[in-house]
C-alpha positions as CSV (number, residue, x, y, z in Angstrom):
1,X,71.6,-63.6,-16.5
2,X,69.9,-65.8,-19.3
3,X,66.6,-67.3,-18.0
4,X,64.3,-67.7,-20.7
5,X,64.5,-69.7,-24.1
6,X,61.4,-69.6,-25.7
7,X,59.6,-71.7,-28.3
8,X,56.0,-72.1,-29.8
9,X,53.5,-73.2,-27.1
10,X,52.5,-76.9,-28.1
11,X,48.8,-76.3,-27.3
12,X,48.4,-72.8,-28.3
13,X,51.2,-71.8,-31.1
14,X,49.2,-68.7,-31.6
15,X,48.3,-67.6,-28.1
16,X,51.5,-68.1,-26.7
17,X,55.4,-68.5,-26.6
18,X,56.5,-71.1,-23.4
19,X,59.9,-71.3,-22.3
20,X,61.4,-74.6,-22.2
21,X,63.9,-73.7,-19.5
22,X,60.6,-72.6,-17.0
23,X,57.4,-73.2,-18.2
24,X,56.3,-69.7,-18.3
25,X,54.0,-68.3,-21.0
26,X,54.8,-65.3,-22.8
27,X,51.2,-64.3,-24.4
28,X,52.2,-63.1,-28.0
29,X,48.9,-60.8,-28.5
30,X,50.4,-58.2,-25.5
31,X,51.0,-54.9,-26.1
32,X,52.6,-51.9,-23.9
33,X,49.6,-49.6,-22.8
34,X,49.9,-46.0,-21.1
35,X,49.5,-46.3,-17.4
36,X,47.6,-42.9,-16.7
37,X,46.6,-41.4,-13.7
38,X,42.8,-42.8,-15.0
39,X,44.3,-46.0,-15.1
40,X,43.9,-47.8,-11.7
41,X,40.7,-46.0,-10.9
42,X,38.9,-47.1,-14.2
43,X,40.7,-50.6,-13.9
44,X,39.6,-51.3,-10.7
45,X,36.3,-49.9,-10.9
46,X,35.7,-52.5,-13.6
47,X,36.9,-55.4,-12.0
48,X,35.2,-54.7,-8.7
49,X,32.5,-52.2,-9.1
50,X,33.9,-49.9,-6.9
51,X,36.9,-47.7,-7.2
52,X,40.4,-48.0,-5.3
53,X,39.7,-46.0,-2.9
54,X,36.1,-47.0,-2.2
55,X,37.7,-50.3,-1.3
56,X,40.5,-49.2,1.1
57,X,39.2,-51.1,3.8
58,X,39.2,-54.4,1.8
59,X,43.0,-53.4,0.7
60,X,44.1,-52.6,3.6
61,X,42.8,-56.3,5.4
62,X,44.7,-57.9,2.3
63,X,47.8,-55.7,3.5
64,X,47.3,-57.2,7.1
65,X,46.8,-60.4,5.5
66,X,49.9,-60.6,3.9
67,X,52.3,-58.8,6.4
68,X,51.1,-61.8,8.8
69,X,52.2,-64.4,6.4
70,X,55.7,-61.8,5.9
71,X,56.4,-61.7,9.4
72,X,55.9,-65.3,10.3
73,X,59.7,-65.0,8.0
74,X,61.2,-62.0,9.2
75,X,60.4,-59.3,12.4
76,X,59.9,-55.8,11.2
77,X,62.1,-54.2,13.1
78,X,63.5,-51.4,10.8
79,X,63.9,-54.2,8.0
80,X,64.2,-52.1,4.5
81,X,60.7,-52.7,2.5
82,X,60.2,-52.0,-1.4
83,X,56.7,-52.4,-3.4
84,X,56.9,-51.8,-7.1
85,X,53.8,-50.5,-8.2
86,X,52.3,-49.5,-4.5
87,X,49.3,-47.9,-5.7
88,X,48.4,-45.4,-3.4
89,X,50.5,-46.9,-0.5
90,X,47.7,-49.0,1.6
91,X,50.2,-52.0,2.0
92,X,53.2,-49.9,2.9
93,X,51.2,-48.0,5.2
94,X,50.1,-51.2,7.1
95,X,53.6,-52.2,6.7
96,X,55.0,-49.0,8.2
97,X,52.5,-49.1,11.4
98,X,54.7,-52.4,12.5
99,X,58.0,-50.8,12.0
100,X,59.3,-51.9,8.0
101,X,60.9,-48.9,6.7
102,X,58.5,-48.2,3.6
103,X,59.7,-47.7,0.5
104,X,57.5,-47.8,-2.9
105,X,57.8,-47.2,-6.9
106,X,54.4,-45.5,-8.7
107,X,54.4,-45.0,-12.1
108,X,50.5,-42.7,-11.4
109,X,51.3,-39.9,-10.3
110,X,48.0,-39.5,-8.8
111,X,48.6,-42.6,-6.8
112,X,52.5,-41.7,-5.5
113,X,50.9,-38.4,-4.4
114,X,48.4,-39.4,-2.5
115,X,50.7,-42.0,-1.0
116,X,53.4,-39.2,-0.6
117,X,51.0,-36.6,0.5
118,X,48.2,-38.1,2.6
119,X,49.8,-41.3,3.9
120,X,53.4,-39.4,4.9
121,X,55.2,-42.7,2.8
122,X,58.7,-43.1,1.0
123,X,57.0,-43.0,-2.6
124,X,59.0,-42.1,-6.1
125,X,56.6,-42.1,-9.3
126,X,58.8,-43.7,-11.6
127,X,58.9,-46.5,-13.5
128,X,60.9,-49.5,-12.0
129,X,63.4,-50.3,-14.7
130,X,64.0,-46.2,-14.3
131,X,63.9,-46.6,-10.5
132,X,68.1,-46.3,-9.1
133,X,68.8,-46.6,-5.7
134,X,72.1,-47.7,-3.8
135,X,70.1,-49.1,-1.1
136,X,69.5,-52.7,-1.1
137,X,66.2,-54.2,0.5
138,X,65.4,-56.9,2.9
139,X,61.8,-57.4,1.3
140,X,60.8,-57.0,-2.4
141,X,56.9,-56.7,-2.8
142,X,55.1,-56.3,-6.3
143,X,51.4,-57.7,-6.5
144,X,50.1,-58.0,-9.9
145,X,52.5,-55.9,-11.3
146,X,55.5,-58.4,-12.9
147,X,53.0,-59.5,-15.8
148,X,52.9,-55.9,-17.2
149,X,56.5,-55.6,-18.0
150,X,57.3,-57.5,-20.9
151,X,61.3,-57.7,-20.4
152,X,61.2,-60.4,-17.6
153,X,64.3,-61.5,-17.8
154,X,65.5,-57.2,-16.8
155,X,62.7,-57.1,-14.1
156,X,63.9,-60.4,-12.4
157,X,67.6,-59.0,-12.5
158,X,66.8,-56.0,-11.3
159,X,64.4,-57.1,-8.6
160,X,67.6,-59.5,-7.4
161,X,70.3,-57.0,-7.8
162,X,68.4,-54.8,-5.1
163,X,67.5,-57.2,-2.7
164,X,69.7,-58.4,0.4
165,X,71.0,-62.3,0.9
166,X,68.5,-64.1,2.9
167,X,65.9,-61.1,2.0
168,X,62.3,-61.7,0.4
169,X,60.6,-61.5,-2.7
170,X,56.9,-61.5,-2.4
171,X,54.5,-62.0,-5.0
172,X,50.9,-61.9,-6.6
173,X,50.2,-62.4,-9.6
174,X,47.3,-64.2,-12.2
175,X,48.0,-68.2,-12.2
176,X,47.8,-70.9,-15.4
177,X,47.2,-73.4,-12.5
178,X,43.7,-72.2,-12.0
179,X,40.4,-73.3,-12.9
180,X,40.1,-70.8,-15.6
181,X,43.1,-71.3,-18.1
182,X,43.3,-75.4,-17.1
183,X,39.7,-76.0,-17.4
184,X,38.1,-73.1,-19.8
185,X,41.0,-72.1,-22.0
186,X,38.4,-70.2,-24.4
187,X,37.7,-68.1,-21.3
188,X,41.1,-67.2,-20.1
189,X,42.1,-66.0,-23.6
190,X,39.0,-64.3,-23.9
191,X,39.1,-62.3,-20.9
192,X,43.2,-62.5,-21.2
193,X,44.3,-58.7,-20.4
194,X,45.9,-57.1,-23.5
195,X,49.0,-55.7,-21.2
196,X,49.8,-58.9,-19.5
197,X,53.0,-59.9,-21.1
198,X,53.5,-63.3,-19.3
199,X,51.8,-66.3,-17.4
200,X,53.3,-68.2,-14.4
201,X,52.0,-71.2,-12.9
202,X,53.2,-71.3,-9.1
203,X,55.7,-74.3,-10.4
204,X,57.4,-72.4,-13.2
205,X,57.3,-69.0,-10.6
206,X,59.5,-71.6,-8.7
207,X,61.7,-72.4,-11.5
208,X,62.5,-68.5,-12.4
209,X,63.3,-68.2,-8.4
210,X,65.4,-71.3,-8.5
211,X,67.8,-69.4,-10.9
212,X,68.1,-67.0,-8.5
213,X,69.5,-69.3,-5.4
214,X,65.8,-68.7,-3.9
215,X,63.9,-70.8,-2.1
216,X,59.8,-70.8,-1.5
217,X,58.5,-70.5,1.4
218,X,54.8,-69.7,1.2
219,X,52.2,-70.5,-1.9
220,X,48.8,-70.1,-2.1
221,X,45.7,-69.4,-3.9
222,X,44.3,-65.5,-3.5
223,X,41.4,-66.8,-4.7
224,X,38.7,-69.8,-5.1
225,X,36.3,-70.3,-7.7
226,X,34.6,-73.3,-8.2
227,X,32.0,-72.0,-10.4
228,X,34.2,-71.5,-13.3
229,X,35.8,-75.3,-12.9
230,X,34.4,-77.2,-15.6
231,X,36.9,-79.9,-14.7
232,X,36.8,-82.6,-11.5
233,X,37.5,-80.2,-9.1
234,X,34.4,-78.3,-9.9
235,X,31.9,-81.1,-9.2
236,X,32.4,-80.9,-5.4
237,X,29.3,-79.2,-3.8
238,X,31.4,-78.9,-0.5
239,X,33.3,-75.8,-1.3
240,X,35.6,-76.9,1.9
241,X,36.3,-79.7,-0.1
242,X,37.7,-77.8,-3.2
243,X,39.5,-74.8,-1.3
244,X,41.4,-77.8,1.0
245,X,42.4,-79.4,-2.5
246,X,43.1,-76.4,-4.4
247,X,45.7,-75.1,-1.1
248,X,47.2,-78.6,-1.4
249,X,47.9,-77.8,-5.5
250,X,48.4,-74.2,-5.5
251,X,45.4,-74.1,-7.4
252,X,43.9,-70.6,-8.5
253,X,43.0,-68.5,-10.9
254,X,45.3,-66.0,-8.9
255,X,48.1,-67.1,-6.6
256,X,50.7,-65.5,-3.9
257,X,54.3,-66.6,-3.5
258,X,57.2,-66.0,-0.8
259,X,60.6,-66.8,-1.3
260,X,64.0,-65.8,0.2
261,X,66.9,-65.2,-1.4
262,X,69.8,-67.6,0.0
């Protein structure tokens, strides 16, 4: 299926190329990097000053998190579960506890083992345009993971062809509708990953499911920070203030999206 037509970014020719079908932004300076079994650990160390599994606790209440906002949808009751990029399993293992049927693509090997090994979970450690399966799923999870892949148009496909009607496609990923890239442009593609192939705003996210006969559910921000909004937003001392108006918007720097497929 066709989804994207791309054509110079109006604003930023040289940054990016923007579909006029979506609205998505396909950042032009990307480039495919090896994902080591180093990877996640020095990633993640470097984000958060701690590493992965330093922070299990913190993951695993993110897991909880979002498998309450999941089953608000749909009961777990031996419903079929697939995470691309699971890490080392902490979500699926929260899911598994409430009765999903786990099952998760790694492309660390590190991480799938310890997920395999130590957590007892349904793990391959493959890349997920390798992965094959003749199972379809009734839930399709990948947080911060789509924006590596730089063949969107094969990842959305794929992620489609394996899921069930009226199943799930959840989703975190970084946001243009955020303080950052709407307010300090100079700062987003400063700090602007080198491996992230493509932006979504939560509205042309949407659009991409829309193709797909899916409808959202459930958007939010996963994150609120009013000290990097230079714009109006950011002048409200009341930080209740700007989280209410940025959950009205969809406003953040990073954002999380549910959908079913009809």
């Amino acid at each position: 299926m066709k989804i994207f037509n791309l054509v110079p970014h109006t604003l930023y020719p040289s940054e990016y190329n923007i579909c006029s079908n979506t609205g998505a932004c396909f950042y032009l300076k990307a480039k495919h990097r090896e994902y080591s079994s180093s990877y996640f650990m020095e990633e993640f160390k470097n984000q958060y000053n701690k590493t992965y599994y330093e922070d299990e606790i913190n993951l695993r209440n993110l897991a909880k998190k979002r498998l309450s906002i999941l089953t608000k949808f749909i009961q777990p009751n031996n419903k079929k579960i697939l995470e691309i990029g699971c890490a080392a399993g902490f979500f699926l293992s929260e899911a598994k506890k409430i009765g999903f049927i786990e099952k998760g693509i790694e492309i660390s090997e590190s991480e799938s083992k310890y997920a395999k090994e130590y957590l007892n979970l349904n793990v391959d450690c493959i890349s997920f345009l390798d992965f094959k399966s003749e199972e379809k799923y009734d839930i399709i999870s990948a947080f911060f993971v789509i924006e590596h892949f730089s063949d969107q148009e094969k990842i959305f496909n794929k992620i489609f062809s394996l899921l069930n009607e009226g199943g799930f496609i959840f989703l975190a990923l970084p946001s243009l509708n955020g303080p950052t890239y709407q307010t300090n442009p100079k700062e987003w593609f400063d700090t602007h990953p080198s491996d992230h192939f493509v932006d979504y705003s939560d509205t042309s996210l949407e659009k991409v499911l829309s193709i797909f006969n899916s409808k959202v559910i459930f958007r939010a921000p996963m994150s609120y920070h009013s000290q990097r909004d230079l714009g109006w937003r950011g002048k409200f001392s009341n930080k209740l203030i700007y989280k209410v108006l940025a959950n009205i918007s969809c406003y953040g720097d990073t954002i999380q999206m549910l959908a079913i497929k009809k």
